[in-house]
C-alpha positions as CSV (number, residue, x, y, z in Angstrom):
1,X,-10.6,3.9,7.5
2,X,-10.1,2.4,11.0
3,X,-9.1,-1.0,9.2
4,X,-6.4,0.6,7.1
5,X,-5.0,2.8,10.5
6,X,-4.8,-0.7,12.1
7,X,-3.5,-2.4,9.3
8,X,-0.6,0.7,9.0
9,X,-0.1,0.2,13.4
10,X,0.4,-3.4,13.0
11,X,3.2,-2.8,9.9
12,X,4.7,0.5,12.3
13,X,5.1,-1.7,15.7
14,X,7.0,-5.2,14.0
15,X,9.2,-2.7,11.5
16,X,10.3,-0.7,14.3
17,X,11.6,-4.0,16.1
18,X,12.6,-5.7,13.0
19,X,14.7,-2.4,12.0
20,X,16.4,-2.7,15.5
21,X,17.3,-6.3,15.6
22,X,18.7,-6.3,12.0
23,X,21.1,-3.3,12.9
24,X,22.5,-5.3,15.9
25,X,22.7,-8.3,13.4
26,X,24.6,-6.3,11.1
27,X,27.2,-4.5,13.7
28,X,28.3,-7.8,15.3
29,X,28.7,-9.7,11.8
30,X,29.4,-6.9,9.1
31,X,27.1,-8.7,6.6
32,X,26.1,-6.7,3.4
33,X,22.6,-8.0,3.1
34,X,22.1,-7.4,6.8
35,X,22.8,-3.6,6.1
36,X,20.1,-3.8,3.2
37,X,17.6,-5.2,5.2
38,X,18.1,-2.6,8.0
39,X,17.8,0.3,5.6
40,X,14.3,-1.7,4.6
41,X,13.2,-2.0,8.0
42,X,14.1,1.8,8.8
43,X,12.4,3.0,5.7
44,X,9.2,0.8,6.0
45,X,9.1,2.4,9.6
46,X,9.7,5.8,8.6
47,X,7.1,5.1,5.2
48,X,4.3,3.8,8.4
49,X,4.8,7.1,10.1
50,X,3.8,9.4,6.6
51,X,0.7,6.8,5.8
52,X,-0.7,7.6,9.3
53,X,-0.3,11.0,8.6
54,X,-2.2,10.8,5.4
55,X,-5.1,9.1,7.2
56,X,-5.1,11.3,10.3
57,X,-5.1,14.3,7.4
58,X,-7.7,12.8,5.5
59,X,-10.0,12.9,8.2
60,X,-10.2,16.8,8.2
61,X,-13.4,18.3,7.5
62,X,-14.4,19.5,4.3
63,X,-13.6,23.3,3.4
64,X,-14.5,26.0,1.2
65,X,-11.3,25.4,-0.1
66,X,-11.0,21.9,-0.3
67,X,-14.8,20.9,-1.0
68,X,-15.0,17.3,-1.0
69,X,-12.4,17.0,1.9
70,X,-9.4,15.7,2.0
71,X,-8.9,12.5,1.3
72,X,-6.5,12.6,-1.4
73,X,-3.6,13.1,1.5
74,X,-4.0,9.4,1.3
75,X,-3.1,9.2,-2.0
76,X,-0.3,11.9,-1.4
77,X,1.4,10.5,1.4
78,X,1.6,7.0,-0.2
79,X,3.2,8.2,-3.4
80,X,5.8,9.8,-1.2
81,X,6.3,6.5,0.5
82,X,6.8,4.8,-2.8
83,X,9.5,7.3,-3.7
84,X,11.4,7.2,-0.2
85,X,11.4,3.3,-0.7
86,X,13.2,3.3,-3.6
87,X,15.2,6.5,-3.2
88,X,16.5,5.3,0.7
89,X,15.7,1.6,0.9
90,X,16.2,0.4,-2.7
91,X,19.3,2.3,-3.8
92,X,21.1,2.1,-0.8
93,X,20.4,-1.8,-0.6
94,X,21.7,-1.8,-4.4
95,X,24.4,0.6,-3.8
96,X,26.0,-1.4,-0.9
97,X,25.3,-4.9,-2.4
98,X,27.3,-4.0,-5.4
99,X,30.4,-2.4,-2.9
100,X,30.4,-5.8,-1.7
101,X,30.2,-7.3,-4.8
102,X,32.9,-5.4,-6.8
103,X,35.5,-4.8,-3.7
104,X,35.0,-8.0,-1.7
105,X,33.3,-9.6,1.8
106,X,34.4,-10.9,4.8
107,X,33.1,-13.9,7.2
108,X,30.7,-13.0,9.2
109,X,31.6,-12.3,12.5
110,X,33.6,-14.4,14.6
111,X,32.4,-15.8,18.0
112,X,29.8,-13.3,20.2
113,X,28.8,-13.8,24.1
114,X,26.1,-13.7,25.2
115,X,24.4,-14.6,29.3
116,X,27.4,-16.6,29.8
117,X,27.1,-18.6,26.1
118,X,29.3,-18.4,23.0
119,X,28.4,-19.3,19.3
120,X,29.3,-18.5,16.1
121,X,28.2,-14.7,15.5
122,X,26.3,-15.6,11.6
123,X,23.9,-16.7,14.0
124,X,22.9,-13.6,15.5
125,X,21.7,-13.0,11.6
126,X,19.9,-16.4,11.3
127,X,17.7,-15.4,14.5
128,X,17.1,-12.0,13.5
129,X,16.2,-12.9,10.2
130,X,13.9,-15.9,11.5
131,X,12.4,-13.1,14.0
132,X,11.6,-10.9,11.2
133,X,9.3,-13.3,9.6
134,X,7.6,-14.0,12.2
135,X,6.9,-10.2,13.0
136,X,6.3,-9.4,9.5
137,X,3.7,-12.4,8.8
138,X,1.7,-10.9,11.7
139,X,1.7,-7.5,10.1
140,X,0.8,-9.5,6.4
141,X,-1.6,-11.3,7.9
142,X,-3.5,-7.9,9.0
143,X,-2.9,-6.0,5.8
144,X,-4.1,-9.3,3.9
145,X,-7.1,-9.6,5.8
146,X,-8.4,-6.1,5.3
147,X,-7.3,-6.6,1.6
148,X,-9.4,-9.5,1.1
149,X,-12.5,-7.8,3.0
150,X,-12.7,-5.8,0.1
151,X,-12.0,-8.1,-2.5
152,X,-15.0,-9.6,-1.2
153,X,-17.3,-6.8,-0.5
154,X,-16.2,-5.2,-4.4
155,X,-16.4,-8.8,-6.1
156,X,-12.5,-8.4,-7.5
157,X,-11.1,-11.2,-9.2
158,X,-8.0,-11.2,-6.7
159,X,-4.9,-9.5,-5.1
160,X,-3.5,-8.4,-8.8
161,X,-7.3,-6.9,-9.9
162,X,-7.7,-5.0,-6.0
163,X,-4.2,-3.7,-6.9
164,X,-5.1,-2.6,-10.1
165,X,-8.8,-1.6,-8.8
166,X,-8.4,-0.2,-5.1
167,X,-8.5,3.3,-4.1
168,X,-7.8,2.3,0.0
169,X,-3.8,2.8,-1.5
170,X,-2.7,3.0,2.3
171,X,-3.7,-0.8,2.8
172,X,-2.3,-1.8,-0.6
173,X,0.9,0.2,0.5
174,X,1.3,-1.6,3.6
175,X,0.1,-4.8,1.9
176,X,3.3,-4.5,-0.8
177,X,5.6,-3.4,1.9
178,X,4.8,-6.8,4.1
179,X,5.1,-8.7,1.4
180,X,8.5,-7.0,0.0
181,X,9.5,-7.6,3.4
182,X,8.8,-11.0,3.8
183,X,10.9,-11.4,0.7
184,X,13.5,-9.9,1.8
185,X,14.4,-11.1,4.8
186,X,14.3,-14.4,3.1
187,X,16.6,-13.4,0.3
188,X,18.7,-12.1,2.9
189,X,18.5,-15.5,5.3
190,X,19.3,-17.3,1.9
191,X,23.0,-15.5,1.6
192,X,23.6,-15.6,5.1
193,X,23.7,-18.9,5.1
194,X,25.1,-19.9,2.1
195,X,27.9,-17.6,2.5
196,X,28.5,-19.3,6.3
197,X,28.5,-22.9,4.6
198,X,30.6,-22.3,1.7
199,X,33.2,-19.4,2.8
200,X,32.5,-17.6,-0.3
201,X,31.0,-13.9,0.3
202,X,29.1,-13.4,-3.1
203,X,26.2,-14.9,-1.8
204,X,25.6,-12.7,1.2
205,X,26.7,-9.5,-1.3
206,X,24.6,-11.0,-4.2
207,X,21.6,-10.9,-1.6
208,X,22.0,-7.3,-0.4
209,X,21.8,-6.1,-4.2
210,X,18.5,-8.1,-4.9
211,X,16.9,-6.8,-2.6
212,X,17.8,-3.6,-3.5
213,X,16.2,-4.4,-6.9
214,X,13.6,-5.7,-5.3
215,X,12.5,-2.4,-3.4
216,X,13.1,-0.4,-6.5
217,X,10.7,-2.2,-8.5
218,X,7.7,-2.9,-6.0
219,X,8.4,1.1,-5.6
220,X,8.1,1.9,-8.9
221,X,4.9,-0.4,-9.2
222,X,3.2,1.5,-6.6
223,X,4.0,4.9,-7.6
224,X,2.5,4.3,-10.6
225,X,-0.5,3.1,-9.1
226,X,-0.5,6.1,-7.0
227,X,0.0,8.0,-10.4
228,X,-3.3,6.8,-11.1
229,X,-5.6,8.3,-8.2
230,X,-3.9,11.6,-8.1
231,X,-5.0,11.9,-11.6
232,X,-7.8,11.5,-10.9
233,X,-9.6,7.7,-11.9
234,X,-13.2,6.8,-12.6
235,X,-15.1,4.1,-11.0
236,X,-13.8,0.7,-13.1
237,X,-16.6,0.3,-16.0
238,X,-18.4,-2.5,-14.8
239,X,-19.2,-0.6,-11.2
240,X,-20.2,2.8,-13.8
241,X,-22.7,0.7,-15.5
242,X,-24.4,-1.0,-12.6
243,X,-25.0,2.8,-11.4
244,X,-26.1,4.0,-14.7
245,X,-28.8,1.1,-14.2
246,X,-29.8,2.0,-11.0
247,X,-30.8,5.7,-12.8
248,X,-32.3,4.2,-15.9
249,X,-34.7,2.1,-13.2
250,X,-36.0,5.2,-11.7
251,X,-39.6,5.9,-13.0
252,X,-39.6,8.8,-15.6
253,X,-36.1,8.5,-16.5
254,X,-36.0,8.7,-20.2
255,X,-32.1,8.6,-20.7
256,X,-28.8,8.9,-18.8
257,X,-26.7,11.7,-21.3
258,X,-23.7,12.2,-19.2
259,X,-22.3,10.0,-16.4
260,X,-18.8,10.4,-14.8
261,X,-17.0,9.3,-11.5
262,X,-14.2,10.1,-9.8
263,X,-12.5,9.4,-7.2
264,X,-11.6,12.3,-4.3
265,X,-10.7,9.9,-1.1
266,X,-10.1,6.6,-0.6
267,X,-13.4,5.1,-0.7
268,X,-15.0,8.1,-1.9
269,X,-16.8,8.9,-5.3
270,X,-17.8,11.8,-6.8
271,X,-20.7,11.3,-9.1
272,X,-21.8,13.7,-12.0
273,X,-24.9,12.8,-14.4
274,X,-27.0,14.9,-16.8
275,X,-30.4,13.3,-17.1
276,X,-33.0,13.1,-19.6
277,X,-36.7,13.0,-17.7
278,X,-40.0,12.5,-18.7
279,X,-41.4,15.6,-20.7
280,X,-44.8,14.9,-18.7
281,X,-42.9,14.7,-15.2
282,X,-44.4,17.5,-12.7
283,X,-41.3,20.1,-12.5
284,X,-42.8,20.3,-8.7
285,X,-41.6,16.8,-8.2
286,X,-38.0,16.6,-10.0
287,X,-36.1,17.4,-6.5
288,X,-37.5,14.6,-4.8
289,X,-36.5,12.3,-8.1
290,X,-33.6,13.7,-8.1
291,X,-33.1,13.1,-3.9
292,X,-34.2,9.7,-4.8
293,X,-31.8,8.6,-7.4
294,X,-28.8,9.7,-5.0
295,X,-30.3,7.9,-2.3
296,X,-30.2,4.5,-4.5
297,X,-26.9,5.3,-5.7
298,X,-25.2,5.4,-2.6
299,X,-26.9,1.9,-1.8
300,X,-25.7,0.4,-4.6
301,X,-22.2,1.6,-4.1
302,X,-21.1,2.8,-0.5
303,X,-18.3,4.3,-1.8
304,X,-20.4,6.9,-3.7
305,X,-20.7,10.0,-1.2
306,X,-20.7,12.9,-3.5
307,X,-24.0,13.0,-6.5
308,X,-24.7,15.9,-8.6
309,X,-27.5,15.9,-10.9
310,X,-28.3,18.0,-14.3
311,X,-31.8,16.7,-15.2
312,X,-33.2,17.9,-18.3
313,X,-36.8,17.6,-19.7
């Protein structure tokens, strides 16, 4: 948890600056795909604020209403995120790249002072743009280094198998957003420039509309893999089998009937077996088994935090 609410900081303090620069790059030059890139920047900051709520909610204490606590606000909040970024960010990038497209451009900007210096004002664009991959690597580099902790720790087979595997979805949304951004602002540094060395607008238009694309699709990809924790998924197979091994091991375990996982926070696991024991087993001693098998379930897998148990004899 405290890994994915620094990860989520890191993303919330270089958006809010980027989102700031980019609208100053956009009022002194006009450019299309410096309008996109602020409505990016202003959405990614507004999308930080919801995943922090959804960990600060997450952290409430079990209830008799909500008995396994509340971590699926995690996996609430960040499917909101993913709609707002492509219902603000994407279509508005889209909507005003294709204005620009169909209706025409202009230069970008003329001359701008500045401390007693004047230059052309497409440069205001190229620094803010430069700035904003700086300030989003730092925030990639966070959100890539608590990704690849648990790549490591889980034994996935990479970035596309965590995305597919993770339940820590406020990571992975912060994760996708850095890297969308990233993009981005070098899709947008692409038109910028070739629009100020041919003197043909489409480029700087063409720009603002692929990134709008761009958000709509990363957004759709991560509501979908929201989709898939609000419903409610098991552990992936292999983890399931190593667990129903670690039952089967336990002395007078005859056979494992029923075994199910799901998962109810990010990084926690509900598990629910029904258990075949020993006819011969000493009723007097089945809670203690039964204390037993939990206990080397949850070492196996720390994500495990919930076990119920059905033995039968």
């Amino acid at each position: 948890m405290a890994g994915s609410r620094g990860v989520v900081i890191a993303a919330l303090v270089a958006n809010g600056a980027i989102a700031v620069l980019k609208f100053l790059g956009f009022l002194l030059t006009g450019s299309p795909s410096m309008l996109s890139e602020t409505y990016h920047s202003i959405s990614d900051t507004g999308n930080q604020v919801f995943l922090l709520v959804g960990i600060r909610y997450s952290g409430k204490e079990a209830s008799r209403a909500h008995p396994f606590g509340y971590g699926k606000a995690q996996f609430f909040y960040s499917f909101l995120v993913s709609v707002l970024l492509f219902g603000i960010a994407g279509w508005e990038s889209l909507k005003h790249g294709y204005e620009a497209i169909v209706h025409g451009g202009h230069a970008l900007g003329g001359l701008v002072s500045f401390a007693g210096y004047t230059f052309p004002g497409w440069y205001v664009n190229v620094v803010v743009l430069v700035g904003a991959i700086a300030f989003e690597s730092y925030a990639m580099k966070k959100a890539a280094a608590e990704l690849r902790r648990q790549i490591r720790e889980y034994e996935w087979d990479g970035v596309v198998d965590a995305f597919r595997k993770t339940s820590d979805v406020t990571t992975l949304t912060a994760f996708t957003e850095d890297g969308i951004a990233l993009l981005g602002a070098g899709i947008a540094l692409v038109g910028v420039v070739l629009t100020e060395v041919t003197g043909n607008y489409i480029y700087d238009a063409v720009s603002a509309a692929v990134i709008g694309v761009l958000l709509m699709g990363f957004a759709l990809a991560l509501a979908w893999e929201n989709k898939r924790l609000l419903l409610g998924e098991s552990l992936p197979n292999d983890v399931e089998k190593r667990l129903r091994e670690v039952v089967l091991a336990h002395p007078g375990v005859v056979h494992v009937d029923n075994f199910r996982t799901v998962h109810v926070g990010p990084e926690k696991v509900l598990v629910n077996a029904d258990i075949s024991f020993d006819s011969g087993l000493d009723t007097a001693d089945l809670d203690d088994d039964i204390s037993a098998i939990e206990r080397k379930m949850k070492a196996e897998d720390k994500r495990v935090k919930f076990v119920y148990i059905e033995p039968e004899l």
